[in-house]
Backbone as a chain_set.jsonl record, in Angstrom:
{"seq": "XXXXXXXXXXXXXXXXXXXXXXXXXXXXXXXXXXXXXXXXXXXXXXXXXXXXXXXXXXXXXXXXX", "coords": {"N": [[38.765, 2.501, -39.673], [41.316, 3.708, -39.761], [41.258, 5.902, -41.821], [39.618, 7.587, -39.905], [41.406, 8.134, -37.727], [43.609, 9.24, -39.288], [42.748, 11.866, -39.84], [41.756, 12.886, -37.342], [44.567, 13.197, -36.352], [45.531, 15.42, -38.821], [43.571, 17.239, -38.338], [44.948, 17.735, -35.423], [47.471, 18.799, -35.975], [46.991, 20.898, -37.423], [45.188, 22.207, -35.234], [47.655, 22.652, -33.49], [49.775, 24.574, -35.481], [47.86, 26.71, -35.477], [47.825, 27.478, -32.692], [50.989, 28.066, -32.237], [51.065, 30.1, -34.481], [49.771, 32.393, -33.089], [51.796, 33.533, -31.254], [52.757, 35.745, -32.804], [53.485, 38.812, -33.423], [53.128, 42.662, -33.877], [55.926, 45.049, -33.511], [55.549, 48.722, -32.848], [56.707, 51.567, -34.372], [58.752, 53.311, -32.514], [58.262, 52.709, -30.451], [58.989, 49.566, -27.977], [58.605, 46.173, -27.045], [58.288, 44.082, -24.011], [58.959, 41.101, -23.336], [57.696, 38.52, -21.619], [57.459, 35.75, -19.813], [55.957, 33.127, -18.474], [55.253, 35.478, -16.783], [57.438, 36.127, -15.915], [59.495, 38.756, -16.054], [61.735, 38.619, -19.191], [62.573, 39.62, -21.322], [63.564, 42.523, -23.391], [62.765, 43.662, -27.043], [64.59, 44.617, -29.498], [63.887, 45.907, -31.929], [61.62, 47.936, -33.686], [59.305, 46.029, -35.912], [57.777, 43.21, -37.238], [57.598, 40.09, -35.346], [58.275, 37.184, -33.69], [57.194, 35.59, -30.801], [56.667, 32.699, -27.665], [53.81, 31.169, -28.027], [51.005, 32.223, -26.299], [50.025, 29.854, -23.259], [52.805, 30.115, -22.124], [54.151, 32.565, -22.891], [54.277, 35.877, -23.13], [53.942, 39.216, -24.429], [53.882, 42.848, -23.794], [53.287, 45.974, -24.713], [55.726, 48.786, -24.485], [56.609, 52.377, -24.215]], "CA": [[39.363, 3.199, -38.548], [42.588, 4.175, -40.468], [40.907, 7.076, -41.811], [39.17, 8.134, -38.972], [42.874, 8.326, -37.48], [44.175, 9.839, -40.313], [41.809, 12.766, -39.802], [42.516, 12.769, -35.992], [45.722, 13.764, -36.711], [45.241, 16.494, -39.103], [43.292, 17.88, -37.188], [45.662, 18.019, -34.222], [48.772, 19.594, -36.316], [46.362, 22.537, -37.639], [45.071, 23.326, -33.749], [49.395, 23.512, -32.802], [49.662, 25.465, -36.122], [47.547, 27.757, -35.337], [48.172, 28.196, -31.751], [52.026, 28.189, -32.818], [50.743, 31.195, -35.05], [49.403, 33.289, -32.151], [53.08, 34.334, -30.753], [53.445, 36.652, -34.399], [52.946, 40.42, -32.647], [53.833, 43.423, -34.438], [55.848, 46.185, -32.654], [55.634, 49.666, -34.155], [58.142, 52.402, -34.478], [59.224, 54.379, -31.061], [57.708, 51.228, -29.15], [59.751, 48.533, -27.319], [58.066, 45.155, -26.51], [58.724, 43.578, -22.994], [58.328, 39.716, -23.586], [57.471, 37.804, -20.121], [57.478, 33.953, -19.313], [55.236, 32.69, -17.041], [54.529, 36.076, -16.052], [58.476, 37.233, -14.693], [60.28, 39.382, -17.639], [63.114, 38.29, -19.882], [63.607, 40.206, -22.447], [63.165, 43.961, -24.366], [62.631, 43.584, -27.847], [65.701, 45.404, -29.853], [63.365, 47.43, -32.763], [60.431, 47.579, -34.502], [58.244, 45.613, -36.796], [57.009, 41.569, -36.824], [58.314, 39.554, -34.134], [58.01, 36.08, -32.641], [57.204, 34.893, -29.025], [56.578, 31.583, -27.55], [52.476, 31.255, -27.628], [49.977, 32.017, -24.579], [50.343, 31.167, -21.649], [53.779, 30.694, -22.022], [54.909, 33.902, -23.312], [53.226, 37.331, -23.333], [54.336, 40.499, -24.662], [53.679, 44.567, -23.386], [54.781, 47.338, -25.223], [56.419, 49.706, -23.677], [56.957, 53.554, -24.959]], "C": [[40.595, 3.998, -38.955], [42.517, 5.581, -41.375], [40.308, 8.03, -40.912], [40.557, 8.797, -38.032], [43.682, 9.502, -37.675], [43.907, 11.726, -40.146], [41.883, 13.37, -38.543], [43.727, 13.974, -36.223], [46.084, 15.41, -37.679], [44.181, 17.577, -38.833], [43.864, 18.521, -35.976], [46.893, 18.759, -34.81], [48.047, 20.552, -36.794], [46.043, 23.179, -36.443], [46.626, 23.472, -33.452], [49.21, 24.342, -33.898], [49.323, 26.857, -35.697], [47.831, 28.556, -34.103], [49.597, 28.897, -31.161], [52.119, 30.089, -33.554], [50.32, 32.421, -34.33], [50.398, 33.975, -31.741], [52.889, 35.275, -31.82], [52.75, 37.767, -33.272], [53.931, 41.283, -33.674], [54.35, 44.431, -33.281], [56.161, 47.696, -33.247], [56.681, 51.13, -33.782], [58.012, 53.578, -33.12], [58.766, 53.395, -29.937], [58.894, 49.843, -28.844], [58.551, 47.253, -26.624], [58.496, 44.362, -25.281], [57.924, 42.027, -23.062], [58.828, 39.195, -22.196], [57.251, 35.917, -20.267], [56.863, 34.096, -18.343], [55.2, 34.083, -15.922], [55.836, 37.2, -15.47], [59.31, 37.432, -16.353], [61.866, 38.703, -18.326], [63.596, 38.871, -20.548], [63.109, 41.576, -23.019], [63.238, 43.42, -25.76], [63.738, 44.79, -28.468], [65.074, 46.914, -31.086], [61.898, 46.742, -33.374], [59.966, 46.605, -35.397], [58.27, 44.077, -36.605], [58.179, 41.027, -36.557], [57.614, 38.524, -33.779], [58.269, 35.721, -31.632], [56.682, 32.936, -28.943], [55.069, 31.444, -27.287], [52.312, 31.655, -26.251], [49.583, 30.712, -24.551], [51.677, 31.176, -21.441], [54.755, 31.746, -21.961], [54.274, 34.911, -22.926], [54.395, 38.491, -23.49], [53.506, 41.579, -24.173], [54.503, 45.377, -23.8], [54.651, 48.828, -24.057], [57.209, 51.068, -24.172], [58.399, 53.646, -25.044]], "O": [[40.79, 5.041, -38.332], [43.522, 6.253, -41.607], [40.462, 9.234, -41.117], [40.547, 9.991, -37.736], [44.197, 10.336, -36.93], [44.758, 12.598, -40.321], [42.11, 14.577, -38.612], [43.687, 15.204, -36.24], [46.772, 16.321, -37.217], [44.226, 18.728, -39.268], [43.451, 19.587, -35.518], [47.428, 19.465, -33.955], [48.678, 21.567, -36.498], [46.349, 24.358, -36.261], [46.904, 24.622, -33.112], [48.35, 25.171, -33.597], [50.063, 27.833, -35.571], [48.035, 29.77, -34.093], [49.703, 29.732, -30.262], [52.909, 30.982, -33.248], [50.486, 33.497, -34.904], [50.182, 35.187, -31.745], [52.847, 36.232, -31.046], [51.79, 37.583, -32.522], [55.01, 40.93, -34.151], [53.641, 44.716, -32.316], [57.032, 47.796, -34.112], [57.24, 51.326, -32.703], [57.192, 54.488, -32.995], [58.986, 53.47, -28.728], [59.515, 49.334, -29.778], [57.746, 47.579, -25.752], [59.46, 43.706, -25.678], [56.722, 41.811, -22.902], [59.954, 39.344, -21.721], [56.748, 35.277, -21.191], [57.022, 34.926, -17.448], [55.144, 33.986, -14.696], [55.73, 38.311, -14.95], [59.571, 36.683, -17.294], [62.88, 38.434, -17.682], [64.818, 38.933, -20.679], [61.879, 41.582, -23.058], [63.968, 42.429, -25.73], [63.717, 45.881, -27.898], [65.414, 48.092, -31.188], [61.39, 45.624, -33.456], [61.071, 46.23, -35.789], [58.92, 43.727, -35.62], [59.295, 41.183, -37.053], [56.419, 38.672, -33.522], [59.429, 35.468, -31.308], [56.442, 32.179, -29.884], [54.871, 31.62, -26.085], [53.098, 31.529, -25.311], [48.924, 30.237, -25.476], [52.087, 32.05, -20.678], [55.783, 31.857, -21.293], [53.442, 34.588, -22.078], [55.437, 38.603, -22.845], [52.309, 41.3, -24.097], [55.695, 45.614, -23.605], [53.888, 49.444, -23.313], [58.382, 50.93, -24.522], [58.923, 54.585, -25.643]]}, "num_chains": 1, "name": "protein.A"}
């Protein structure tokens, strides 16, 4: 059972990983990113290029010209 466990577990820190990994968005030059929470806005993004948010559905980004 102690491997079965074991296995469990790594398993479960690669699905956060990855869904951890989903926030990464690039934003590209003359573009502004508008990052939202639960949908009501917080914040502009200050300049271009790779940027972290808080995964979906927490977070979401829209760029914005």
């Amino acid at each position: 059972m102690k491997v079965f466990g074991g296995g469990i577990a790594l398993v479960a820190v690669v699905v956060v990983l990855l869904w951890a990994s989903s926030g990464f968005f690039i934003v590209p030059e003359g573009q502004t990113a508008a990052i939202m929470r639960f949908g009501k806005f917080t914040q502009l993004t200050d300049r271009a290029g790779f940027k972290w948010r808080l995964p979906y559905p927490i977070e979401q980004h829209e760029m914005v010209n």
